[in-house]
C-alpha positions in Angstrom: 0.0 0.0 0.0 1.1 3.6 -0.8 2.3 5.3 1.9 1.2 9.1 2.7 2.5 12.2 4.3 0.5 10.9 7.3 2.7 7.5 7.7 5.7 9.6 8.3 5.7 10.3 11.9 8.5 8.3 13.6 10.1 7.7 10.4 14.0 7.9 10.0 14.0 8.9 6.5 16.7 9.9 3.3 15.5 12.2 1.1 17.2 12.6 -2.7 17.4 16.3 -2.9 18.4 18.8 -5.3 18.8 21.7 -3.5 15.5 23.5 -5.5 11.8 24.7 -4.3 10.6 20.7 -4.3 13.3 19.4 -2.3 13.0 22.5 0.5 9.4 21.7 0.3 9.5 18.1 0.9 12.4 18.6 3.6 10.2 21.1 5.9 6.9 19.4 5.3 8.4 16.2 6.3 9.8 17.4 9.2 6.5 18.7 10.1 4.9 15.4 9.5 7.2 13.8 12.4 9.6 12.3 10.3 13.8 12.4 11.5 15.1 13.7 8.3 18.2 13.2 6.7 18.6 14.6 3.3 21.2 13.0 0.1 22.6 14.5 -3.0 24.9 13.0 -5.7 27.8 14.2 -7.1 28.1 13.0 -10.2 30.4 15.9 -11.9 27.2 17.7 -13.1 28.5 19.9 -15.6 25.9 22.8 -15.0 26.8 22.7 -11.2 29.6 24.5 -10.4 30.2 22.9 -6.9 28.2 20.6 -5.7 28.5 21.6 -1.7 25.9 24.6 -2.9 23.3 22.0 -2.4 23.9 21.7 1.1 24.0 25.2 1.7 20.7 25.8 0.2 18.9 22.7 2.4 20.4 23.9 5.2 17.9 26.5 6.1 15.0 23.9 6.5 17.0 22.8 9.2 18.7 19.3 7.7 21.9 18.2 7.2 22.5 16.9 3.3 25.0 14.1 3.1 27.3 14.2 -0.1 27.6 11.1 -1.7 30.8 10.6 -4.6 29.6 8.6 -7.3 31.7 9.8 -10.0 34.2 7.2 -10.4 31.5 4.5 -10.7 29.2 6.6 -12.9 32.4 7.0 -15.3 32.7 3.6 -15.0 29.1 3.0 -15.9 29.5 5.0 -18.6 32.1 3.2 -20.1 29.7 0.1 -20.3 27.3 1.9 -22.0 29.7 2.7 -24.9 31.4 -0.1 -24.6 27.5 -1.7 -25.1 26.7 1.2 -27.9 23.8 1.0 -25.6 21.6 4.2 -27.1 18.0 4.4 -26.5 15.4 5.7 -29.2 16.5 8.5 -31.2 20.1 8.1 -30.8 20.0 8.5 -26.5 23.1 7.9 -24.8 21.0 7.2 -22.2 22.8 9.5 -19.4 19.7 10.4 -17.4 18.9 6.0 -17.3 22.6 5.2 -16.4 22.6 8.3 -13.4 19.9 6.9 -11.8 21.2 3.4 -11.7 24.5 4.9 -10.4 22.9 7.4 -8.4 20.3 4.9 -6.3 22.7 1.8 -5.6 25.2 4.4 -4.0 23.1 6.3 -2.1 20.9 3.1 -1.1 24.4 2.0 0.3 25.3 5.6 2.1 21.4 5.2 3.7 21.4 1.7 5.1 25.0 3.0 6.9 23.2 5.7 8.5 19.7 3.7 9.4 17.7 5.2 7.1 14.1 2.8 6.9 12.6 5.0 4.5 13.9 6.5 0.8 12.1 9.3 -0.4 12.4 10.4 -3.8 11.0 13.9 -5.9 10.4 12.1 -8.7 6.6 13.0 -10.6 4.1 10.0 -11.1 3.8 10.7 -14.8 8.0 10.0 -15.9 10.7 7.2 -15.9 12.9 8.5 -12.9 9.9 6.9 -10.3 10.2 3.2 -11.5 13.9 3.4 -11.4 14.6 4.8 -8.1 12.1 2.7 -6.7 13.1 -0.5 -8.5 16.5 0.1 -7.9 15.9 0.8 -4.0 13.7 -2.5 -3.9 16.9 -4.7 -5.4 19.8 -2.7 -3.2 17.5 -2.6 0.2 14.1 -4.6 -0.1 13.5 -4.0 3.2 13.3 0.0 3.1 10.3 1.6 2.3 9.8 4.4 -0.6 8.0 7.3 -0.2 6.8 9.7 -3.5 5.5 12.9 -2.3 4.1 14.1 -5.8 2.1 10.5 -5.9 0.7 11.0 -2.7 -2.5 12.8 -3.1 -2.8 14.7 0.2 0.7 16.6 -0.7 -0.8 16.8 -4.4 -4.1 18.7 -3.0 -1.7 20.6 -0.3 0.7 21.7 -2.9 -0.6 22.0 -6.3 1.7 24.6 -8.0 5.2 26.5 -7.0 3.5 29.2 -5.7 1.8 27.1 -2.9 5.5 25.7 -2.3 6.5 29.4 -1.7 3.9 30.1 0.4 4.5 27.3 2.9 8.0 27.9 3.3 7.6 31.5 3.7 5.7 30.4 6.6 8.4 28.7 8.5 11.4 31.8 7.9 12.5 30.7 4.3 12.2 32.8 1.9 11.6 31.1 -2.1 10.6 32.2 -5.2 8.3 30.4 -8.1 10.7 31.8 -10.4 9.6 32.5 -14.1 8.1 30.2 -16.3 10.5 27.8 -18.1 11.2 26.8 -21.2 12.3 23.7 -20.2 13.6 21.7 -17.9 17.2 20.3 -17.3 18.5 17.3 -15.8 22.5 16.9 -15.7 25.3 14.4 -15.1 28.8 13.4 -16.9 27.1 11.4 -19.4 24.9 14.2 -20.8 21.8 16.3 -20.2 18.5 16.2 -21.0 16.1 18.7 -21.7 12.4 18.0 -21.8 8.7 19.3 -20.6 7.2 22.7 -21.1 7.9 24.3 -24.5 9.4 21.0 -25.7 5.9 19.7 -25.3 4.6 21.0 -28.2 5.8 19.4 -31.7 5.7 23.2 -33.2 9.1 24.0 -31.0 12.2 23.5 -32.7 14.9 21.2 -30.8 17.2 24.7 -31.2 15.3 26.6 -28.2 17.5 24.8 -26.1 20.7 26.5 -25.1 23.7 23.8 -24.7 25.7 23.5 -21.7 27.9 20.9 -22.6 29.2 22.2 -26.4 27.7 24.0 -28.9 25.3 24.0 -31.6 26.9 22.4 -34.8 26.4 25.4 -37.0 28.0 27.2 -34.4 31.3 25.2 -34.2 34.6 25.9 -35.3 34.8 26.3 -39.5 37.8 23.7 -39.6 38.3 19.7 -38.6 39.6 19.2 -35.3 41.5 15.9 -35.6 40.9 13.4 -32.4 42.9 9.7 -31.7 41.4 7.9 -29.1 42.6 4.5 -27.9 40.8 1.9 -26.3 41.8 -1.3 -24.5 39.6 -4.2 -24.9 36.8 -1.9 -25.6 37.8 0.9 -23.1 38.8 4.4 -23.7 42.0 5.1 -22.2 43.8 8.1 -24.1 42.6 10.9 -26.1 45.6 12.4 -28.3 48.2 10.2 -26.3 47.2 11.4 -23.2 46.3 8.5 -20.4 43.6 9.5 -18.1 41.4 7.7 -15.4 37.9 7.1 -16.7 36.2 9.9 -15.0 38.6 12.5 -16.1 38.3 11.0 -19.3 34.7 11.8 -20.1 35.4 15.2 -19.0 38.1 15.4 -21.7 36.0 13.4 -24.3 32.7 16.3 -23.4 35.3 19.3 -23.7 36.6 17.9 -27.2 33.2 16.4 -28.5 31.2 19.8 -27.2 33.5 22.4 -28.8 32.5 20.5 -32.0 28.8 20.2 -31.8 28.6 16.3 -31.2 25.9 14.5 -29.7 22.9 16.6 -29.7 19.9 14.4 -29.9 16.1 14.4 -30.5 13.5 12.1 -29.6 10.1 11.2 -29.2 11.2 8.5 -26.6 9.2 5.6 -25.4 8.9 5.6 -22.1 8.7 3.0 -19.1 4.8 3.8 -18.2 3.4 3.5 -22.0 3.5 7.4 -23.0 5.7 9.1 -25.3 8.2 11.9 -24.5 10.1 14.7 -26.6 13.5 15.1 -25.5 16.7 17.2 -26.7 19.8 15.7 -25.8 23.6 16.5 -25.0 26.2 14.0 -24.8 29.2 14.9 -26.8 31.8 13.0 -24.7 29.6 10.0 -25.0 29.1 10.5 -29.1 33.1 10.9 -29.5 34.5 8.1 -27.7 31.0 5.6 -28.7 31.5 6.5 -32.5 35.0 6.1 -32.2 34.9 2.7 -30.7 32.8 1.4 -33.7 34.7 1.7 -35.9 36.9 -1.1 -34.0 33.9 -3.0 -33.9 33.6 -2.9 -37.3 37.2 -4.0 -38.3 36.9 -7.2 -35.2 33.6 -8.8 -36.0 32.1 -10.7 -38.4 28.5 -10.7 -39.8 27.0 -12.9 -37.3 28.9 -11.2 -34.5 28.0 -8.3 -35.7 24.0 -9.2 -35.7 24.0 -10.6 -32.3 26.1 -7.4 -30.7 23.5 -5.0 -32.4 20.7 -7.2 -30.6 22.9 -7.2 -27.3 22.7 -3.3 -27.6 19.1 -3.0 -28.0 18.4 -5.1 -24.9 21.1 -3.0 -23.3 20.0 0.5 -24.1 16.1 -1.1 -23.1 17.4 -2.5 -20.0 19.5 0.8 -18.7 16.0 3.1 -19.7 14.0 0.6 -17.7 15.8 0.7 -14.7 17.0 -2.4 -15.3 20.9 -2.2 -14.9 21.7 -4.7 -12.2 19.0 -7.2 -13.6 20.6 -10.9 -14.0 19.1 -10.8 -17.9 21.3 -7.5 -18.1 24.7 -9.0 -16.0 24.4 -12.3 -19.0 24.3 -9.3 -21.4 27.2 -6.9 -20.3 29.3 -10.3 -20.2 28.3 -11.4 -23.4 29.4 -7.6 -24.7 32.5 -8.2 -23.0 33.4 -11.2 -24.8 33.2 -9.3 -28.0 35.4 -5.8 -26.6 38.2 -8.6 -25.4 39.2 -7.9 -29.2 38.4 -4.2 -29.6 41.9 -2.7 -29.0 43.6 0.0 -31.2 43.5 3.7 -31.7 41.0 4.9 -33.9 41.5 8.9 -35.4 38.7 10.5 -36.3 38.2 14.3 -37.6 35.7 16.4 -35.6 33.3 18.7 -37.5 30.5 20.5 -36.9 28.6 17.9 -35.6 30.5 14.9 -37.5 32.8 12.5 -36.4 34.8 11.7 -39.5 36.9 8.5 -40.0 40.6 9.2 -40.4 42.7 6.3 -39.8 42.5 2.7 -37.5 45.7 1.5 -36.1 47.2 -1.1 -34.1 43.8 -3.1 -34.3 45.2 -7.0 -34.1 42.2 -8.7 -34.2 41.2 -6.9 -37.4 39.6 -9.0 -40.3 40.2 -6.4 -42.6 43.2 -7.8 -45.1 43.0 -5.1 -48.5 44.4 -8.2 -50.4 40.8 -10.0 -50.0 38.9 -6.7 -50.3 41.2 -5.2 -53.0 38.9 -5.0 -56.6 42.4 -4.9 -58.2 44.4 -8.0 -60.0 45.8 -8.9 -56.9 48.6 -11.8 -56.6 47.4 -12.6 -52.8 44.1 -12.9 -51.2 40.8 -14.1 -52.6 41.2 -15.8 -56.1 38.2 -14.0 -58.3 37.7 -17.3 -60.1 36.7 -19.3 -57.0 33.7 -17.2 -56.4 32.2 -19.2 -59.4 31.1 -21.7 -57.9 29.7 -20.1 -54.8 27.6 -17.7 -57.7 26.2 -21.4 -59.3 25.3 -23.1 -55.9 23.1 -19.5 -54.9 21.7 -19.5 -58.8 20.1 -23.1 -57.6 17.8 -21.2 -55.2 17.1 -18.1 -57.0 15.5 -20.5 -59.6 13.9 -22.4 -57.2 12.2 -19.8 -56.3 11.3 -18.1 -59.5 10.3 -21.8 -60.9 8.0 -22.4 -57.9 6.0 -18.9 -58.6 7.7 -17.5 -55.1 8.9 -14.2 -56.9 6.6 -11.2 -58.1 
């Protein structure tokens, strides 16, 4: 059974803040309700936050303390899968917002149970993706802690319908809030990406170019010349841009400053989401878009047709399984392992050119596991390699079905 501001008396509960006019909201009305509050933010190198302490500054006049929890070695790391997967969701999603959450829950799950908490609250709305994934992901990591969603519950929903009543209620109690302006939409940020969704981006008259980036640039507003890029990977793994080893978080942060400048991995999509609707999204993830791109083309050079069909399938299920909140699953542990089995080959350094937007093949190098040999693809009289004359016979035995087919009436 749902649980309601009313169950929360005696209650030792976390609650997933921001640092915004929900979270203050939830904070001081919680307290109110009885609760012993403790209050949790990520850092998960948000690129639009310039330090991440501000958070706990701006909880602190409702009177909680806001624990800091460091995720962004393992969400670097969980990035990593995800390219490593070419795990993107419908339109060409990188899936940043899915892989945060995952990241995001199992780590601050963890930093709960260490501090008692019995009850996770979360700020997540009953009409999006972000509710089934904190919650499922709080069921798997702590199945005996209760979740609480104060914007499902309909007694805060009636109590609070609109900013301004948030405003109102804080005013109340010393702390002072404003609705703000109306958007034009909304943001939500980590190291993978952003996303931008809701309010303008509602209606299918908006162009996807309302949205100002954070992460790069537009791709007509990039540089007017290629910026050349090498990246090497190591059994599928990013681990130097232009020569230059770096840890996995930092990394990303070099892969978003290189891709963004450039005008990479801006997205749109009418997404599918967990609950049946549809949602618009504009999305930013030029770190993501330089070092995934780059890695195909590895993929392409290691793996044959077959492999090649049955990694695309292990990416669809992927990208589906990340959206779905579905990370951890034992399906989805099978298939990162199977993924694995294929990047156990991808090593080399792939240089690509960067353009407005494009990421332009340049050279592949020190690929061993290559199946590319010119003397079998060469269209030239070639001494070595495939003997043109062979391929006769494989031409007569595929004639024998054609006919078939045309005898039996099959063809129109």
């Amino acid at each position: 059974m749902a649980l309601t501001v009313k169950d929360m008396k005696g209650r030792k509960i976390g609650i997933c803040v921001s640092g915004g006019l929900d979270s203050k909201t939830i904070a001081m009305r919680l307290r109110e309700a009885g609760a012993d509050v403790l209050c949790f933010t990520a850092d998960l190198g948000q690129p639009d936050e310039k330090d991440i302490r501000d958070v706990r500054k701006k909880m602190e006049p409702c009177g909680v303390e806001t624990v800091i929890v460091d995720v962004r070695k393992p969400m670097a790391e969980a990035c990593f899968q995800a390219i490593k997967a070419q795990a993107t969701y419908d339109g060409g999603y990188w899936n940043s917002t899915g892989i945060g959450r995952a990241v995001t829950t199992r780590e601050i799950v963890k930093a709960m149970k260490r501090r008692g908490i019995d009850t996770l609250v979360h700020g997540a709305t009953g009409r999006g993706n972000d509710q089934m994934r904190f919650e499922r992901y709080t069921n798997q990591f702590a199945p005996e802690m209760a979740v609480y969603a104060p914007w499902r519950d309909a007694l805060l929903l009636k109590e609070f319908p609109g900013r301004t009543q948030m405003c109102e209620y804080l005013a109340k109690h010393g702390i002072v809030a404003f609705p703000g302006g109306k958007k034009r939409y909304s943001t939500d940020c980590n190291i993978a990406g952003l996303s931008h969704e809701a309010e303008d981006l509602e209606s299918m008259q908006t162009p996807m170019t309302i949205v100002e980036t954070t992460m790069g640039c537009w791709p007509m507003k990039a540089p007017d010349k290629i910026e050349s890029v090498s990246i090497k990977f190591e059994k599928g793994r990013p681990v130097a841009i232009n020569g230059k080893k770096l840890a996995p978080f930092d990394l990303v942060v070099e892969a978003n400053k290189v891709g963004g400048r450039n005008g990479l991995g801006l997205a749109h999509a009418l997404e599918n989401r967990i609950i049946g609707t549809k949602s618009r999204g504009v999305y930013e993830a030029p770190g993501m878009e330089l070092l995934g791109r780059s890695l195909r083309y590895v993929y392409q050079a290691i793996l044959d047709r077959r492999s090649t069909d049955l990694f695309e399938h292990l990416s669809r299920f992927l990208a589906n399984q990340i959206y779905d909140g579905r990370f951890f699953d034992l399906s989805s542990r099978a298939a990162w392992a199977a993924v694995d089995t294929f990047a156990e080959l991808a090593t080399g350094t792939v240089k690509v050119g960067l353009y407005k937007g494009n990421v332009l093949f340049q050279s592949l190098t020190g690929v061993k596991a290559s199946l590319y040999f010119e003397e079998n693809a060469s269209m030239e009289d070639a001494q070595k390699g495939l003997n043109p004359v062979s391929s006769q016979g494989f031409a007569e035995i595929q004639s024998v079905e054609a006919r078939s087919m045309a005898k039996a009436g099959q063809i129109r």
